[in-house]
C-alpha positions as CSV (number, residue, x, y, z in Angstrom):
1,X,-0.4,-168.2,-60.8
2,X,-1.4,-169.9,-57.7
3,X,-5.1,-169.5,-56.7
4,X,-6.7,-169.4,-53.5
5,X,-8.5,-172.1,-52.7
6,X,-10.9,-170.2,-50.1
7,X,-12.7,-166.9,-51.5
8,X,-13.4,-164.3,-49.7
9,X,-16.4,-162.9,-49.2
10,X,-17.3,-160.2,-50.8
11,X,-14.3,-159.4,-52.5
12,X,-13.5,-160.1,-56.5
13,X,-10.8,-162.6,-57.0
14,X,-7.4,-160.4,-57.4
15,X,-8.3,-157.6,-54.6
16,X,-7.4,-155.4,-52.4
17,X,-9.4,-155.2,-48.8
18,X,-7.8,-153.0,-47.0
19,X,-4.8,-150.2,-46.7
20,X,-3.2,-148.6,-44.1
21,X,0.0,-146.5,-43.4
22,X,1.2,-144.0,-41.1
23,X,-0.5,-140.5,-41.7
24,X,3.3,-139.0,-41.0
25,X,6.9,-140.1,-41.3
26,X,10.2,-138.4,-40.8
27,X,12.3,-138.5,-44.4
28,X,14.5,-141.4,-45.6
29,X,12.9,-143.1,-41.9
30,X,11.1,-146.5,-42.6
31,X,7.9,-147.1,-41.8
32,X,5.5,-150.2,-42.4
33,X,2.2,-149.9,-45.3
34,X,0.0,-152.6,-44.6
35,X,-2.2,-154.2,-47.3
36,X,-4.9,-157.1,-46.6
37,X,-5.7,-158.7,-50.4
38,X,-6.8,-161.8,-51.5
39,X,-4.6,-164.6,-51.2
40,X,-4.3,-164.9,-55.3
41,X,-2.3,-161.4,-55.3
42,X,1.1,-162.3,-56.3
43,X,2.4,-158.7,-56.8
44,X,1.7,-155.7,-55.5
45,X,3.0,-151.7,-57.0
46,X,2.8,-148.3,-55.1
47,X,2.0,-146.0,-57.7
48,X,2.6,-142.1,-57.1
49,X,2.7,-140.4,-60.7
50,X,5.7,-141.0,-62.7
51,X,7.6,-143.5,-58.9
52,X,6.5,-146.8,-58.6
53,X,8.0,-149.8,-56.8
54,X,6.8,-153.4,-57.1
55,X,6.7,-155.8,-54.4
56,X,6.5,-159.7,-54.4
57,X,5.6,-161.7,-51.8
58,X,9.4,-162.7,-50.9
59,X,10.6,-159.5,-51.4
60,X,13.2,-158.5,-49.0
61,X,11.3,-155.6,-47.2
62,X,7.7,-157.5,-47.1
63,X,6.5,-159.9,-44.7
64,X,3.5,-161.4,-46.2
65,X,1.5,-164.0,-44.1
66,X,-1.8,-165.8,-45.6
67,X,-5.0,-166.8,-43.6
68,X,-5.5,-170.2,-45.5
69,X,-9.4,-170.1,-43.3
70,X,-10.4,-167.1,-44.6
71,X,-8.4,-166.7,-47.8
72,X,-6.8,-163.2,-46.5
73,X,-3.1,-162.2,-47.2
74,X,-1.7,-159.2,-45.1
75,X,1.8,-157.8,-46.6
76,X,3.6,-155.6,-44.6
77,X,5.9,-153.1,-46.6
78,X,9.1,-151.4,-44.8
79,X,9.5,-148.2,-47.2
80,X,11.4,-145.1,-47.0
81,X,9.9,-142.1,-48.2
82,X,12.6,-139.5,-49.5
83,X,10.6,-136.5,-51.3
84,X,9.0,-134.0,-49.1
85,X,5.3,-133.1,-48.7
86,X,2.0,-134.6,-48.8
87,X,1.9,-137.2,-51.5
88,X,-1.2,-139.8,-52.4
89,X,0.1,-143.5,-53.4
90,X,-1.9,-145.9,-55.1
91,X,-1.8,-149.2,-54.4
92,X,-2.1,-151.9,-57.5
93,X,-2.5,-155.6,-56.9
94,X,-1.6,-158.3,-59.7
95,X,-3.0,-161.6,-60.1
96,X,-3.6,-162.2,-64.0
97,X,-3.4,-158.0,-65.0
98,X,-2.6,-155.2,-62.9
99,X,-5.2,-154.1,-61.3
100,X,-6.2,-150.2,-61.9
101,X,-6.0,-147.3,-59.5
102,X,-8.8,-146.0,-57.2
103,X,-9.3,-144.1,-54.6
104,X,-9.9,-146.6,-52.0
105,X,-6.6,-148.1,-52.8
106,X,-4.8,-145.7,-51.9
107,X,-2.9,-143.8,-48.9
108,X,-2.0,-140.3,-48.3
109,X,1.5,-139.0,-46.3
110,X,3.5,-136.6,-45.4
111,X,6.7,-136.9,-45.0
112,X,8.6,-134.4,-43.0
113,X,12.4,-133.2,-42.9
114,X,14.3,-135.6,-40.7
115,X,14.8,-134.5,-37.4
């Protein structure tokens, strides 16, 4: 795994810092969740119950850009959501182990019928 060479302040190697997403989207319509971690995150998994989807760095639907000053990566994540309803995603980040789910990790939405 590659390491950072800058840590950030504050933050445990293998973290996330921040997440945010739209508080509504229309269904089966993208829309961008974006995650600030620490530049050793390799992966990262949206978690809601039994769905998950994992994400690398050069996945298709990311664009991940890294902050080599202050040891920051921001991926952006273009996902369509197609169940209906208010739902509450965790957000797990992987550097040598999954990381586990909590509450500040996570985003709620609701996603409406298309119109």
């Amino acid at each position: 795994f590659a390491e950072s060479d800058t840590e950030v302040e504050g933050q445990e190697p293998f973290s996330i810092i921040s997440v945010s997403a739209d508080a509504e989207v229309a269904r089966a319509a993208y829309t961008d969740i974006t995650i600030e971690t620490t530049a050793d995150v390799t992966k990262l998994r949206l978690v809601n119950g039994s769905r998950a989807s994992t994400f690398l760095q050069t996945s298709n639907n990311v664009t991940y850009t890294e902050d080599k000053e202050t040891g920051i990566a921001t991926w952006v994540i273009r996902y369509r959501f197609a169940t209906l309803g208010e739902q509450t995603w965790n957000v797990l980040c992987r550097g040598n182990a999954w990381s586990e789910a909590n509450a500040d990790d996570a985003f709620t939405i609701t996603v409406n019928p298309a119109s």
